[in-house]
matplotlib code that plots the C-alpha trace (Angstrom):
import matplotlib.pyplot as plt

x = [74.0, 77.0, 76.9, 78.4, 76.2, 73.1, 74.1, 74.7, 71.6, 69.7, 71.4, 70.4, 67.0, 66.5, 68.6, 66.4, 63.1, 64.0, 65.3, 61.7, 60.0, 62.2, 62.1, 58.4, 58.1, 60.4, 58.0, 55.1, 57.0, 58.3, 54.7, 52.8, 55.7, 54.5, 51.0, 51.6, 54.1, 56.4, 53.1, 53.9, 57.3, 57.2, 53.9, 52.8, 49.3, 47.9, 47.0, 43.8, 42.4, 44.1, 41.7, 41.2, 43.6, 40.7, 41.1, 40.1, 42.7, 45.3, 44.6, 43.9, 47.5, 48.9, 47.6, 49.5, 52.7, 52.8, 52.2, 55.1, 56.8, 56.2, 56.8, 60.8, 60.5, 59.4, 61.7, 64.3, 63.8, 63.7, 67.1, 68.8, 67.9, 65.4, 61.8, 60.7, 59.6, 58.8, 55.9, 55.3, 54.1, 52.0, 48.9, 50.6, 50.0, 46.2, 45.1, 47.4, 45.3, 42.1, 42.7, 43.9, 40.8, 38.2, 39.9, 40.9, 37.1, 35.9, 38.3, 37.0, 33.3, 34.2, 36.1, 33.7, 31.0, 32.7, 33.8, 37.6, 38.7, 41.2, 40.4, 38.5, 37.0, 33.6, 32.9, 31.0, 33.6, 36.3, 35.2, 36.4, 40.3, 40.0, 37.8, 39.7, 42.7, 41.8, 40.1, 43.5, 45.4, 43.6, 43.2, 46.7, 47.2, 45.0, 46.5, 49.8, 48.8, 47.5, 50.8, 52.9, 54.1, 55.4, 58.1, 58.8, 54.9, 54.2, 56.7, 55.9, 52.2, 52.9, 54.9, 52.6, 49.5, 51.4, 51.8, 48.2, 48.5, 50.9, 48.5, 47.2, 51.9, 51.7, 49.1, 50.6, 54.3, 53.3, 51.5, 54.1, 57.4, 56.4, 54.1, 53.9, 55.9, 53.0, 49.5, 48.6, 46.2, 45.4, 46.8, 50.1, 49.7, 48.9, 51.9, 54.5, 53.0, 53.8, 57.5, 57.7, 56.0, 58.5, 61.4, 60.1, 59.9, 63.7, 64.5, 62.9, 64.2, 67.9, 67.7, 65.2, 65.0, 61.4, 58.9, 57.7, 54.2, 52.9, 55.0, 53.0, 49.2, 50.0, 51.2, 48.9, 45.8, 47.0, 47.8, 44.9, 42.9, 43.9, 42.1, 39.2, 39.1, 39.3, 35.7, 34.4, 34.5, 32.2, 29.9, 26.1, 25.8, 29.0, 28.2, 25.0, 26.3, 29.1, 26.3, 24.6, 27.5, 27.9, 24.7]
y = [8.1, 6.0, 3.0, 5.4, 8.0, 6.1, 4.8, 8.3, 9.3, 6.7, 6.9, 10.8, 10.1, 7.0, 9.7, 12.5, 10.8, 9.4, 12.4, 14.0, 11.2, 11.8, 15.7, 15.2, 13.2, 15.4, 18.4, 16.9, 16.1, 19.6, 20.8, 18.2, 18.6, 21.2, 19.9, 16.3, 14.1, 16.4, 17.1, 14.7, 16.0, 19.9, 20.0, 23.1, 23.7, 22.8, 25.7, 27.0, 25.0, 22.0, 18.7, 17.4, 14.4, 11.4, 8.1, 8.6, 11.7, 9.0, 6.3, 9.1, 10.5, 6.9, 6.5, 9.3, 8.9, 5.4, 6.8, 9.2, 6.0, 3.7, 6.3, 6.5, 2.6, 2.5, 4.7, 3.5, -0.2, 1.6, 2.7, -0.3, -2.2, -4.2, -3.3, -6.5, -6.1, -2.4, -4.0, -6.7, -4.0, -2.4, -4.1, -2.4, 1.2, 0.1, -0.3, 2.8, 5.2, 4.0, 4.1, 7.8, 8.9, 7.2, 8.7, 11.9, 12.3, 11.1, 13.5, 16.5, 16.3, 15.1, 18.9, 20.4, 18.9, 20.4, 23.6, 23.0, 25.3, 27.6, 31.2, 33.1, 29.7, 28.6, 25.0, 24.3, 26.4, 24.7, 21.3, 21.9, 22.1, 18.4, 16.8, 18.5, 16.7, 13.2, 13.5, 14.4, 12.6, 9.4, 10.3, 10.2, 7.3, 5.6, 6.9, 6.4, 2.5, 2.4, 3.9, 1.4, 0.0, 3.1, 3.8, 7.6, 8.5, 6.6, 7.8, 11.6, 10.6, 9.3, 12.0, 15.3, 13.1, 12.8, 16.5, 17.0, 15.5, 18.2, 20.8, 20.7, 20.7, 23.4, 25.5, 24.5, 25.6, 28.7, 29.2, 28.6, 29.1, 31.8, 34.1, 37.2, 36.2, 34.5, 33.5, 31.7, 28.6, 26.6, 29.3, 29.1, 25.5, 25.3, 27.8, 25.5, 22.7, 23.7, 24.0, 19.8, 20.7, 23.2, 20.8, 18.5, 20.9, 21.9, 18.4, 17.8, 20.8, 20.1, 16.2, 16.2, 20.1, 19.9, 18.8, 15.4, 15.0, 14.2, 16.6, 19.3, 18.0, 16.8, 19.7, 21.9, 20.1, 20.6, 24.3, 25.1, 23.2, 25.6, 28.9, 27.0, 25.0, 28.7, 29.6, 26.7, 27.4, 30.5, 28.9, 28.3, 25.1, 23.6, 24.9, 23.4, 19.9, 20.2, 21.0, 18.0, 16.0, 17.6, 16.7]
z = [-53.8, -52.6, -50.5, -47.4, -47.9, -48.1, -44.8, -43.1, -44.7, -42.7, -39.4, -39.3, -39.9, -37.9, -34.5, -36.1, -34.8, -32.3, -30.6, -31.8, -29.6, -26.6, -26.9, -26.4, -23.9, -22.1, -23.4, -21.8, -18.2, -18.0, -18.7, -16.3, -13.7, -11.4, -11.1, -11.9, -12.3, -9.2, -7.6, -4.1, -4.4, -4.8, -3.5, -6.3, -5.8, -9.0, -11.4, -12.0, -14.4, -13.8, -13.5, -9.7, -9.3, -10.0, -10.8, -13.9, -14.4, -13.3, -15.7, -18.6, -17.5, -17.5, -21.2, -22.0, -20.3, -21.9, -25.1, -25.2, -24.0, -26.0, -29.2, -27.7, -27.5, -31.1, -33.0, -30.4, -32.2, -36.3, -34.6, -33.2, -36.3, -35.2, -37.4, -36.9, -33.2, -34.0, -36.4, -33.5, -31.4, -33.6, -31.4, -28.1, -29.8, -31.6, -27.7, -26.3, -29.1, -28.4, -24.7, -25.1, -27.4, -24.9, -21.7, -23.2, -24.3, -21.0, -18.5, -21.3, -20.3, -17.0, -16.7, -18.6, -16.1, -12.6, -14.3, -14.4, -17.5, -18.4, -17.7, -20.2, -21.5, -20.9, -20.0, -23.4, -25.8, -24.2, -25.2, -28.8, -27.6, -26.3, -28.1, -31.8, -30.3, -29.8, -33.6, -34.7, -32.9, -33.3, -37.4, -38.1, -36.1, -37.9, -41.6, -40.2, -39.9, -43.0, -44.5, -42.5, -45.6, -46.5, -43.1, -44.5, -44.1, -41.4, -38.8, -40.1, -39.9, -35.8, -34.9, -36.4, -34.8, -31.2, -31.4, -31.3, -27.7, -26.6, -26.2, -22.8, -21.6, -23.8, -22.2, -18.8, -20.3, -21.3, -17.8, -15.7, -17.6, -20.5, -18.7, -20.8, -23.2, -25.8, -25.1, -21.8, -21.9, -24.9, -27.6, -25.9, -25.9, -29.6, -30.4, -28.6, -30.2, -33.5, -33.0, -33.4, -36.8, -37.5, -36.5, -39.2, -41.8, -40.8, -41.2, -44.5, -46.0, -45.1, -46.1, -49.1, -49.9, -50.2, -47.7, -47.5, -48.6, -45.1, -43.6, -46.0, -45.2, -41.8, -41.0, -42.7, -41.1, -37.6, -38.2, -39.8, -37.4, -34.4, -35.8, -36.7, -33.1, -31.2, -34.0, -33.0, -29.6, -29.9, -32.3, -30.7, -32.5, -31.2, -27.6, -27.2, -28.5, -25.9, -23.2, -24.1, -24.0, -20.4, -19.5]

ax = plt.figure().add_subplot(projection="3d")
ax.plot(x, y, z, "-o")
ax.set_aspect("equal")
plt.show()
C-alpha cells in the first residue's frame, strides 16, 4: 500500500466512525424526542409505556445522553489527530459505563415495580430487555478496554456495545414513526438496532473484504442475544427472579 493510500485509508475509517457515533446519538434523540428530550416543548403526552419523568429517569437519561456524547467526543479526537487525550479520557467513559449499568438496572425494576411496560409485556418478562442490555453493553465496554491496545478492536468493540443501548429509541422509533411497518416495542427496537451492525459489516466488507474479527462475534453475540432475550422473557425461572428483584 502506498504512502497516499495508506493515508486515505485512515481518513475513511477515522470519518467512518465517527459519523457512526454521531448517527447514533441523533438515533437516540429522534427516538426520545417526542416523550423526552422535546417533551416541554411539543408537549407529546408520553407514550404508553414510557417511564414517569423521576429524578432518577433524569439522571439515568443524563447518563445516557452523555454517553452518546462523549462517544462523538472520542472518535471526534482519533479524528483530529489527537489519541493522546482520547486515551486521557479513558477514566471519563469507566465512570459514564458504570453510571449507565447501575441506573439503567435501577429505572428497569423501578418500571417494572409501577407497571410501566410496553404493551403485551409483563412487568417480570420485560425485565430481560433491560437488564440483557446493560450486560451487553457494559461487556464489551469492558473487552473493548482490554483491547485498547489494539484501536481496530476497540472502537468496533465500543461501537457494537453502544448499540445495545439503542434499544429502548428503537422501540420508541418504531412506535411513533414506523407504525405498521415492522414490530412495535422492543422487537422494533432490536430490528432498528441492528442496522448500526449492518453499517459495520458494509464497512468492513468494502475496506478489508472480510469482516473484522470483532465485527463477526460482536455482532453475532448481540444478534443472537435478541431471540434468546424475547425466550427468556417467558421462561418461569427468569420471571420469578425478576419478581424478586421487583420486590
Amino acid at each position: 500500500m502506498t504512502m497516499s493510500a495508506a493515508v486515505k485509508r485512515i481518513r475513511t475509517e477515522r470519518r467512518f466512525f465517527t459519523g457512526m457515533a454521531i448517527a447514533m446519538a441523533l438515533f437516540v434523540f429522534v427516538g426520545f424526542a417526542p416523550t423526552y428530550y422535546l417533551y416541554p416543548v411539543i408537549g407529546v403526552v408520553p407514550v404508553r409505556g414510557a417511564e414517569p419523568l423521576t429524578p432518577m429517569v433524569h439522571l439515568h437519561a443524563a447518563t445516557g445522553t452523555a454517553w452518546m456524547l462523549f462517544l462523538i467526543l472520542q472518535t471526534g479526537l482519533v479524528m483530529g489527530g489527537q489519541p493522546k487525550q482520547h486515551m486521557r479520557n479513558g477514566i471519563i467513559g469507566i465512570i459514564l459505563a458504570l453510571a449507565i449499568i447501575i441506573l439503567g438496572t435501577a429505572v428497569a425494576i423501578y418500571s417494572a415495580r409501577v407497571g410501566r411496560t410496553p404493551p403485551g409485556w409483563t412487568p417480570t418478562g420485560f425485565m430481560a430487555i433491560p437488564l440483557a442490555s446493560v450486560i451487553l453493553f457494559g461487556g464489551f465496554v469492558t473487552v473493548a478496554l482490554l483491547w485498547r491496545w489494539r484501536p481496530d478492536y476497540h472502537k468496533r468493540l465500543m461501537l457494537i456495545g453502544t448499540t445495545a443501548l439503542l434499544v429502548p429509541a428503537g422501540a420508541r422509533f418504531s412506535r411513533q414513526y414506523l407504525e405498521g411497518l415492522i414490530p412495535p416495542g422492543p422487537v422494533g427496537g432490536m430490528i432498528l438496532s441492528d442496522l448500526f451492525l449492518a453499517a459495520i459489516v458494509v464497512y468492513d466488507l468494502r475496506t478489508r473484504s472480510s469482516l473484522h474479527p470483532a465485527t463477526l462475534w460482536g455482532g453475532a453475540t448481540i444478534i443472537l442475544s435478541q431471540p434468546l432475550r424475547v425466550l427468556l422473557s417467558e421462561n418461569p425461572a427468569f420471571n420469578r427472579l425478576a419478581a424478586w428483584m421487583i420486590g
